[in-house]
C-alpha positions in Angstrom: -148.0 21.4 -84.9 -144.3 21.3 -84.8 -142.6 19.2 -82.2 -141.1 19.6 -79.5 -137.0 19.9 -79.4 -136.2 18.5 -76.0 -133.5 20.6 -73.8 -130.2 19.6 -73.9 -129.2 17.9 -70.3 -126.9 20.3 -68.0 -123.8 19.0 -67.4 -120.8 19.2 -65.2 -117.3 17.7 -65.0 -115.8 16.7 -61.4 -112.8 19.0 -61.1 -110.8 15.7 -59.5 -111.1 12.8 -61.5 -113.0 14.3 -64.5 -116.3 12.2 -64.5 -119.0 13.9 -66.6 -122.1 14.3 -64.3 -125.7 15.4 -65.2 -126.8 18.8 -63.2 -130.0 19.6 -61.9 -133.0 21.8 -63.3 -132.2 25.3 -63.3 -134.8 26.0 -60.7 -134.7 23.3 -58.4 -133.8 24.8 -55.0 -131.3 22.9 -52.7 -130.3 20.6 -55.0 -126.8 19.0 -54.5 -124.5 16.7 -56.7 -121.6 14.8 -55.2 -119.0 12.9 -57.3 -120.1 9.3 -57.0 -116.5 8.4 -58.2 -114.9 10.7 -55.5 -116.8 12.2 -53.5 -116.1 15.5 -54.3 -118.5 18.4 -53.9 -119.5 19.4 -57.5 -122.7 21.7 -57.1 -125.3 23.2 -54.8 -127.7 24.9 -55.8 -129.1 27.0 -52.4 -130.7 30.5 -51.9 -128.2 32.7 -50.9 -129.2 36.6 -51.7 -126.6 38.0 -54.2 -127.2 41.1 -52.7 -126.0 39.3 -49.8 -122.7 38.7 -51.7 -122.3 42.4 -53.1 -122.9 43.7 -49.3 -120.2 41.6 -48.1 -117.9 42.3 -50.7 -118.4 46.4 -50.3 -117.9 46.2 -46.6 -114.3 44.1 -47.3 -113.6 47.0 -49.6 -114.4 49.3 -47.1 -112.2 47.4 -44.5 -109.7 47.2 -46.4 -109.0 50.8 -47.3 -109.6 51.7 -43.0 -106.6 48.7 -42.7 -104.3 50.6 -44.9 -105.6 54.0 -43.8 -104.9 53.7 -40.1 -101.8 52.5 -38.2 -101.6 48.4 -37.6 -99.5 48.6 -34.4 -98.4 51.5 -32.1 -95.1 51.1 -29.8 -94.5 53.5 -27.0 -90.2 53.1 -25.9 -89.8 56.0 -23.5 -91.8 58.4 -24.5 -91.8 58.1 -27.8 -94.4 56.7 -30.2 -94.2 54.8 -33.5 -97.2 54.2 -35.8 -96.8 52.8 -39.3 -99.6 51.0 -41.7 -98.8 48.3 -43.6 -97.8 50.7 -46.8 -95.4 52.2 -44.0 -94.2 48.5 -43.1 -92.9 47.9 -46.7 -91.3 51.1 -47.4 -89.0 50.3 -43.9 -88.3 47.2 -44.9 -87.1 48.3 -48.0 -85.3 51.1 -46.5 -83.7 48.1 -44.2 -82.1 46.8 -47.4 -84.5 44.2 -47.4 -86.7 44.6 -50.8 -87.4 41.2 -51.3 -89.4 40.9 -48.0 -90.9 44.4 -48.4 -92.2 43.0 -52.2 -93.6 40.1 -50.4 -95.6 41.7 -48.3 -96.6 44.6 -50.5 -97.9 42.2 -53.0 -99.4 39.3 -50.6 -101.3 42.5 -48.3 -102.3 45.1 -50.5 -102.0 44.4 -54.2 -103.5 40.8 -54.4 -106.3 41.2 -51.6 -107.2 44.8 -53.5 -107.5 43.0 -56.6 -109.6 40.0 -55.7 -111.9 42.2 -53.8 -112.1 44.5 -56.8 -112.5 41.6 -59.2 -115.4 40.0 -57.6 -117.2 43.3 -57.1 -116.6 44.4 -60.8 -118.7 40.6 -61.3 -121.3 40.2 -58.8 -122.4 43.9 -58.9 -123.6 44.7 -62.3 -125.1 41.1 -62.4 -127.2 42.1 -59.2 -128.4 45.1 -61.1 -129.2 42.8 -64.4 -126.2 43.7 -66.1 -123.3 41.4 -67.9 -120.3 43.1 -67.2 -117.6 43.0 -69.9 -114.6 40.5 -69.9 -116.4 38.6 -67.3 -114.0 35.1 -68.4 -111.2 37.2 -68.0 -112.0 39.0 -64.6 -113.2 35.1 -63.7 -109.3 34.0 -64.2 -108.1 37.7 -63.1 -109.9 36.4 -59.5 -109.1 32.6 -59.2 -105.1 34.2 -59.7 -105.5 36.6 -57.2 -107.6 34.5 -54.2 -104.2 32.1 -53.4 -102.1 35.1 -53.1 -104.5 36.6 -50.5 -102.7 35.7 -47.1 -103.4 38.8 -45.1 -104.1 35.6 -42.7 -100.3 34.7 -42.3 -100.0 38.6 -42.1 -102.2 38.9 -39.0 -100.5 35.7 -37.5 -97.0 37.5 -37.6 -98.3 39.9 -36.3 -99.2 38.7 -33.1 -96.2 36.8 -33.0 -94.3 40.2 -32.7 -96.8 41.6 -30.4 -95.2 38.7 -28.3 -92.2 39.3 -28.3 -92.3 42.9 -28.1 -94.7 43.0 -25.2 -91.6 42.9 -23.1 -89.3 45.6 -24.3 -92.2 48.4 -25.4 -95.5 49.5 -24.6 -97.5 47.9 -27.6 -100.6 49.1 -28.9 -103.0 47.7 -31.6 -104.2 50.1 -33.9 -107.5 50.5 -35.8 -105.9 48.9 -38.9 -104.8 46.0 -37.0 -109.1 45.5 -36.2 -109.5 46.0 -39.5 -108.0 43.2 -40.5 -109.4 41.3 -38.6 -113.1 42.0 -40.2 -111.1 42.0 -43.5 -110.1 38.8 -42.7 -113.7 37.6 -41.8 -115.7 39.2 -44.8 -113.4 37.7 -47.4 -113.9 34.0 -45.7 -117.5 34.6 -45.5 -117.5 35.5 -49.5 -115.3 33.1 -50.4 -117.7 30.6 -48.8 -120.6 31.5 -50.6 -118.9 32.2 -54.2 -120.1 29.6 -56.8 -118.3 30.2 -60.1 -121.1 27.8 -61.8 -123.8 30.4 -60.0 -122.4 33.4 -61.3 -121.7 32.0 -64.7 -125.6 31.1 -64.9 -126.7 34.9 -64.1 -123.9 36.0 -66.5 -125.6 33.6 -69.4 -129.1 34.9 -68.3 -128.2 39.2 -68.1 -126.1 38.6 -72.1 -129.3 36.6 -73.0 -131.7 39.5 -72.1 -129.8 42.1 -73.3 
């Protein structure tokens, strides 16, 4: 009878002060490590759904094309009424002779928030169907560039400051895409909360394994 080869020990590095630590079984539920050296919070390993995940990350998708579909504010100035969507608000400022600014916000609102979403749907979907999707390292990297460019946040925030200030000079009107942001704003945090790059790399190793 041959023996037994023992499994080789999971292990993890703390991503602040580099101590290797020993993870825990694969199916051990609610299992958490903690840097003894820092502190730091290294892995948990809970029960949240994937499909969980994927449903959150379709309805930001969906949010996010109504927020660039529909007008963000509306202002009334006697009579007359303005409505422009965030693709809208570029172009002007550009127009303004200020293409710098109009860059900025083109990239920072659309192009970066469209491609993290995008990224971690093009990940978490075909694993939820059993499926390693190709380039996944890449796509991994493609997404942790994207996430700190994501600041539809400081977007919404001047935004109210210039519903503010305009309050008092023009009948001011938030639009559908200005809500929309708003649940844009609230699916992405509640992904990014529950996105575990070690979790998705271990149903990545498990779908190439199988297939």
């Amino acid at each position: 009878m041959a023996a037994m080869i023992p499994r080789a020990p999971r292990l993890t590095a703390c991503h602040d002060c580099d101590l290797l630590l020993r993870l825990p079984p694969a199916g051990e539920a609610r299992a958490a490590i903690r840097c003894p050296r820092c502190g730091a919070a290294l892995y948990e390993q809970g029960t949240d759904a994937p499909s969980t995940s994927c449903a959150l990350l379709l309805a930001g998708v969906v949010a996010f094309a109504i927020a660039n579909c529909y007008p963000v504010l509306m202002l009334e100035v006697a009579g007359n009424r303005n409505a422009a969507t965030l693709w809208q608000t570029a172009l002007a400022l550009h127009g303004q002779n200020m293409p710098e600014v109009a860059l900025l916000v083109l990239f920072t609102g659309i192009v970066m928030p469209a491609l993290a979403l995008c990224s971690m749907l093009y990940l978490q979907l075909p694993l939820l169907l059993g499926k390693a999707p190709p380039g996944f390292a890449v796509i991994m990297r493609l997404y942790g560039m994207a996430r700190p460019w994501c600041m539809v946040e400081v977007f919404l925030l001047g935004v109210l400051v210039s519903l503010v200030k305009l309050v008092h000079l023009a009948n001011v009107h938030p639009g559908i895409g200005l809500w929309a942001f708003f649940g844009l704003i609230v699916l992405m945090t509640a992904s990014a909360v529950r996105f575990r790059p070690y979790r998705l790399w271990e149903r990545y190793q498990a779908c190439a394994a199988t297939e």
